[in-house]
N, C-alpha and C positions, 0 to 999 in steps of 0.2 A: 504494500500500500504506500504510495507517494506521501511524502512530509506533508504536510498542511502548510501553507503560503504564510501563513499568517503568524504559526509559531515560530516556522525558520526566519519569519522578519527579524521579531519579538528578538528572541535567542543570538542574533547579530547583532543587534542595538545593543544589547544587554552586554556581550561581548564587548565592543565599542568602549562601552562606557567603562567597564572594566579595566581597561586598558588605558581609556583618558587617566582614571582616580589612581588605578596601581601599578603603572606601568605596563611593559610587554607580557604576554600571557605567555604562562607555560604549556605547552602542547604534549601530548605522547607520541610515543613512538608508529607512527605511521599517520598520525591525528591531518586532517588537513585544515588550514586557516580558515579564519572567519570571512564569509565575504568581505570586499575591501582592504583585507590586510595581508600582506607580506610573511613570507614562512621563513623564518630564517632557523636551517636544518641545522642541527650537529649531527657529528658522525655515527655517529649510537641511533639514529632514527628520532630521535627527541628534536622537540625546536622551540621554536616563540613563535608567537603573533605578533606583528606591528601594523597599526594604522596605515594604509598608503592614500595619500592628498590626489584629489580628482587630478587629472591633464598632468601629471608630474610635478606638481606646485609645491614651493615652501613656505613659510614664512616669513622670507626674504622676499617676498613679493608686495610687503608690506612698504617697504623702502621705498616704491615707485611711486604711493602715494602718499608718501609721508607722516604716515600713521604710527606710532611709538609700539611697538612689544612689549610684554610683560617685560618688568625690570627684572636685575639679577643684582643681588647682593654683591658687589666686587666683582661686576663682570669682566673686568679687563686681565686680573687674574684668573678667572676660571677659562677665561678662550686659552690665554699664557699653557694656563696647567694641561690643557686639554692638548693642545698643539706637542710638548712636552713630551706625555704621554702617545701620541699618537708618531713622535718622530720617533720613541723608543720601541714599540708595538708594532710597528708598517715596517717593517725589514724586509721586503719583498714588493716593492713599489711596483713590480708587472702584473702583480695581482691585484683585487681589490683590498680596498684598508681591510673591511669586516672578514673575519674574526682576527685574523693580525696573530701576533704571540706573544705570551706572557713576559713581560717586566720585574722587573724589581720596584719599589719604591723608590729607595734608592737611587736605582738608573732616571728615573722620571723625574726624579726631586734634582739630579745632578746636571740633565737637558734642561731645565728650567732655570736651574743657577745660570748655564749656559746662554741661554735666550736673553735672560735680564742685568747678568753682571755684577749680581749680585746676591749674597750667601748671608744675611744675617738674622737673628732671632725672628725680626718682623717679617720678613718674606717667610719664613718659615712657618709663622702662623698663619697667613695669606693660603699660601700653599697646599697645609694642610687641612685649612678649610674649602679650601677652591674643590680640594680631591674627595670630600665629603658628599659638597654641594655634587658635583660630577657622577659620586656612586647613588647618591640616593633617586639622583633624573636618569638611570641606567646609561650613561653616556661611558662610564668606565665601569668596572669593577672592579673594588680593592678588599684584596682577603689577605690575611697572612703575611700582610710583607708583600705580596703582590699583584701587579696592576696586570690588569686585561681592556680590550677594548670594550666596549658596550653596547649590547646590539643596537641603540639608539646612530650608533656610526654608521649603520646598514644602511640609512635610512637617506643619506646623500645622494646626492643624484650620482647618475652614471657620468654625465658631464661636466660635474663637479669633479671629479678624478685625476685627470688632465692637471687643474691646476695647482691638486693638492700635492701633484706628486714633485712637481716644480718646485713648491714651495719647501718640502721637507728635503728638497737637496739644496735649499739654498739654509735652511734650518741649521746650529751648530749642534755639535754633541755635546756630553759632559766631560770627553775627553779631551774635548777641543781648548778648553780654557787651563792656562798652567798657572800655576799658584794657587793658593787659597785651600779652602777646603775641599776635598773629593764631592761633598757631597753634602746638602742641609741639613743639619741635624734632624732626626726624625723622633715625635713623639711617642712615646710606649705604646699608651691606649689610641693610636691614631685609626682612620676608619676601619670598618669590620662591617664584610659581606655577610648580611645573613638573611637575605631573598633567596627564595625558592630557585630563581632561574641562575645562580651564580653558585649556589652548593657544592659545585661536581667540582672534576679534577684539574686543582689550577696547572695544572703542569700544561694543558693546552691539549694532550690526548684524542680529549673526549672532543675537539675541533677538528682531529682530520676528517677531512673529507665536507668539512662545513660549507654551505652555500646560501642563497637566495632566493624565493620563489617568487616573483614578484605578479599580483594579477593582472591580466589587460583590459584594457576599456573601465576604469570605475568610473560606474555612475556615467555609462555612455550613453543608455534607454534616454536619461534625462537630459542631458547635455546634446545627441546628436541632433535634436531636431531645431539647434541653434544655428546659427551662422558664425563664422569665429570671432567676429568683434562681440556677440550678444554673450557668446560661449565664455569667452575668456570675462567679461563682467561677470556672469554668475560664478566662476570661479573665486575671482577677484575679491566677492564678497562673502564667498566663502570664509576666506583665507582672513579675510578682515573680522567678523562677528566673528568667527572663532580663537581666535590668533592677537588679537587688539587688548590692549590696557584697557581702553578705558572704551566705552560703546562708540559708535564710529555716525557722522552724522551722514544721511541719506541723501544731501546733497553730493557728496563725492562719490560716490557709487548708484549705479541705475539701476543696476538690479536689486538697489532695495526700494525704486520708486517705482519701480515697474511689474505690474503685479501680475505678470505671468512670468516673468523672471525671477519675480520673490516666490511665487509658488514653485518652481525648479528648486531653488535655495534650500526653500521649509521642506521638501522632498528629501534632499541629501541630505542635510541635520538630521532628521526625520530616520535614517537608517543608521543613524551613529548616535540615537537616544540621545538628539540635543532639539531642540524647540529657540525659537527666533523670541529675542525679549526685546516690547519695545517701550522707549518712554521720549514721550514725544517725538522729534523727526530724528531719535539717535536708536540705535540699533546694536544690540549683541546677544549673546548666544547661552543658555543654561542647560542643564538636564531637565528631561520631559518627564513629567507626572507620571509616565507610564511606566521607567522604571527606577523611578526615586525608592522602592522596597524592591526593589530585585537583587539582595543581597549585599548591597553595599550598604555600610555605616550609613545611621542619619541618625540625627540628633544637633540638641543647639551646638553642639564644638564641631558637628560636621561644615562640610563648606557649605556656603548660599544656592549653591545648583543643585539643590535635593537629594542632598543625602551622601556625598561623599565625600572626604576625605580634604579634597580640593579641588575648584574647576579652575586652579591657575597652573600655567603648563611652566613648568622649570624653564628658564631657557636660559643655557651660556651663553653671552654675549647678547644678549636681548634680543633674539629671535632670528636671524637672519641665516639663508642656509651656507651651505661650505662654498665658501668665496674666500677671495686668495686672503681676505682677512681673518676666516679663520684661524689658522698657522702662527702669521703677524700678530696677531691680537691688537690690531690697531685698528679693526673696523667692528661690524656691530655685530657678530656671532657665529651663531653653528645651527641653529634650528632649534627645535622646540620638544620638548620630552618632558613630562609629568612626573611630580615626585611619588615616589614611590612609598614614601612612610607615612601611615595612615594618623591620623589623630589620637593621641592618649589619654586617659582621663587630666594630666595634669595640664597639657595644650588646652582642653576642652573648658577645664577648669578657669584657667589664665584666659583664654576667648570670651568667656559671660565676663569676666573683669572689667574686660578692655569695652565692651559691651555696655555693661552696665553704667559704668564712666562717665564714655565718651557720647553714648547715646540716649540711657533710658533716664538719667539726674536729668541733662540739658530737657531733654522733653518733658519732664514733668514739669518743669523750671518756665515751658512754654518757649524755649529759647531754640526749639529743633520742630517741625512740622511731622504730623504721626504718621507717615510711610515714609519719614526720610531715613536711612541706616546709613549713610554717608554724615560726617560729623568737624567742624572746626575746631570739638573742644576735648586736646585730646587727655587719658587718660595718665595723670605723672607716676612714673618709674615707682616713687615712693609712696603713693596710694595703689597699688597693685603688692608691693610686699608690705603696707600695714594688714590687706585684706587679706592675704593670704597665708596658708599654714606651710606654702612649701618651700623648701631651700630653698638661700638664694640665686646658688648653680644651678637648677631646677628649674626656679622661674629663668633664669636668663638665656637656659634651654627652649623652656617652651615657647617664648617670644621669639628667638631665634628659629624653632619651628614653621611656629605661625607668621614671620617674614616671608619666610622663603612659599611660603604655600598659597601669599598673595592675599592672606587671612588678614593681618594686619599691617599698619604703614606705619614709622618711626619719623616724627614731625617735632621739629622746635618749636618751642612755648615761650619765644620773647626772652627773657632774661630767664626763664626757668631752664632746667635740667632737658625738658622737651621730656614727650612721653611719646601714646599710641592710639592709632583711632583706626577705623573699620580698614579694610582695606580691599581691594581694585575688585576682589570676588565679588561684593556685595551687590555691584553693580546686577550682576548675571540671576540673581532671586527672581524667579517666575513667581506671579501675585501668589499660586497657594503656598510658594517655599517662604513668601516673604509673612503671609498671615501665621503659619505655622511657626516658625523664628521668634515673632511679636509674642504670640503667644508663651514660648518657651522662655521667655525673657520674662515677662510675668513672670512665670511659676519658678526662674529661680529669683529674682529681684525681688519680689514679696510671694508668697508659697500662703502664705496664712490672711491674704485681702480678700475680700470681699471678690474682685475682677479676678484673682486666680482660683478661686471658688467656684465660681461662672466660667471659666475655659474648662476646669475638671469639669463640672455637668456636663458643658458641650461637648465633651468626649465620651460621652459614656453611651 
């Protein structure tokens, strides 16, 4: 009996989304990808799934209209670190970078000394935050003392290749610089692979014979009955409502004015469980109600897009894909990859904080409008650990979390210390993510009023 249309949509999206929140999926051994994504095999018959973008597109497509990419904590170090790593890992420039072979830390900490000129304690925190940020968006993998590529590297165009490989021979080694130190000091407790898809044998083994399956025509039914100029704006805007900081206004793209062009759009969302959010003439992208309970975390510490983890996509170098700046680290990135560490009670904890703060005091105050979750007043550093019962390495963990996940944004307050207020997700709340949120915000800001009284009823 033939699948049902409707479940194998279902079951795709859901996959999709999967993969937005927790990065690339693990597949078994002979498993075949999810529509839309990319297989990238290991030798053993095991693989991943990855997202593949309609027409070959990246997130460097956003450059052409001038539209900013989610930020990155120390982007200019993490392209550095990544470049590093990828001239120590790509030993075989005739082939493609992805899978590459395993590294040392070391070796990648010492190409980076290389690149920069420099070897002291501060770059080595730099460093080894960069290599963090890099394992947690699957762009690397560091277990053990050793780095691997990440299948997020697969994810380069084929045309992108060309210049990469120019560039890592114009790249120094670590052995290229004489004097100084061999190599950065490296910290004891530094990152530590412990995702499903990076478990196996760092030795590189379990990569022979690793390749790429990449599918053709996505999303062709919808797109062929375009013309190329109409084609390439619904791409365009693709690439924007998914890909963009902050929602993108529908004067620069047509295909968010033109409503059989925006119906192609809400179609492809649509098979990768995301839905079109609009507020007034500005436009961006959240997860669909359909599967805000399909297994992924939700809750008020989850992200604004119903119920995961985070709808902000990691991106070194703030979005762009593998161009010669890459390597350089002197343009604006590598493309875009999702972190992969999910929300913890004490992230979740510290988010109703910064929450409560910066939005739910101001609005009682009458000083914030009651669907606004975007805030001017943000919440200080030192009312966040009077309210809380957790370390202070703990909290400045989970903040450092919730940066990188697009959850919160770190803003000066005038002559104060500066604190924290919502940050770029919030934008992406579909009205029932955003009524449910309000809601949640009650029942932990007052649990025993009278209004959180009345939202318990209306849930029962």
């Amino acid at each position: 009996m033939p699948a049902d249309p409707r479940h194998t949509s279902a079951a795709t999206a859901l996959a999709h989304v999967r993969a937005r929140a927790g990065g690339p999926l693990p597949l078994g051994a002979g498993e075949a990808a999810p529509a839309g994504m990319a297989r990238l095999g290991r030798g053993d018959g095991t693989g991943l799934a990855l997202p593949v973008w309609p027409d070959g597109a990246t997130p460097s497509l956003l450059e052409e209209y001038q539209v900013a990419p989610v930020a990155v904590e120390r982007s200019g170090e993490t392209r550095r670190v990544l470049a590093a790593a990828l001239r120590c890992c790509w030993t075989d420039l005739s082939a493609d970078p992805w899978p590459g072979e395993t590294a040392t830390v070391d070796d990648v900490l010492s190409a980076y000394r290389a690149l920069i000129g420099r070897g002291d304690d501060l770059m080595r925190n730099w460093a080894v935050g960069a290599l963090r940020r890099l394992h947690d968006s699957a762009w690397l993998e560091v277990s053990g003392g050793l780095v691997r590529l990440g299948p997020r590297c697969a994810s380069w165009p084929a045309a992108s290749h060309a210049q990469l490989r120019e560039l890592m021979r114009r790249l120094p080694s670590g052995e290229e610089v004489p004097g100084g130190p061999e190599v950065l000091p490296v910290v004891e407790d530094g990152p530590e692979d412990t995702s499903e898809d990076a478990s196996g044998d760092a030795s590189g083994d379990a990569e022979a014979g690793a390749g790429v399956t990449v599918p053709e025509e996505v999303d062709e039914d919808l797109l062929g009955p375009f013309d190329e100029r109409r084609r390439a704006e619904v791409v365009a805007a693709f690439m924007a409502v998914e890909h963009a900081a902050e929602p993108v206004h529908e004067a620069r793209f047509p295909a968010l004015r033109d409503p059989a062009l925006r119906r192609a759009l809400a179609e492809m969302l649509e098979r990768r469980g995301r839905v079109l959010v609009h507020d007034r003439d500005a436009w961006t992208s959240g997860y669909a109600e359909t599967v805000a309970g399909g297994g992924v975390p939700s809750g008020p510490g989850a992200s604004p897009g119903a119920g995961t983890p985070s709808d902000a996509d990691t991106v070194p170098g703030a979005g762009s894909a593998a161009t010669s700046d890459t390597a350089s680290g002197t343009g604006t990135g590598t493309g875009s990859g999702t972190a992969r560490a999910a929300l913890g009670e004490s992230e979740r904890a510290v988010l109703v904080l910064v929450l409560i703060h910066s939005v739910a005091i101001p609005r009682a105050d009458g000083l914030l409008p009651a669907d606004s979750w975007l805030s001017p007043f943000p919440a200080q550093v030192d009312e966040l650990r009077r309210h809380t019962r957790l370390p202070i390495g703990e909290l400045d963990a989970a903040l450092r979390v919730l940066r990188h996940a697009g959850l919160v944004t770190q803003v000066k307050a005038g002559e104060e210390a500066g604190g924290y207020v919502p940050g770029p997700q919030f934008h992406r709340l579909t009205p029932q993510a955003r009524r449910r949120l309000q809601e949640e915000l009650i029942l932990a800001a007052g649990p025993h009023t009278p209004l959180a009284a009345a939202v318990r009823a209306g849930r029962r």
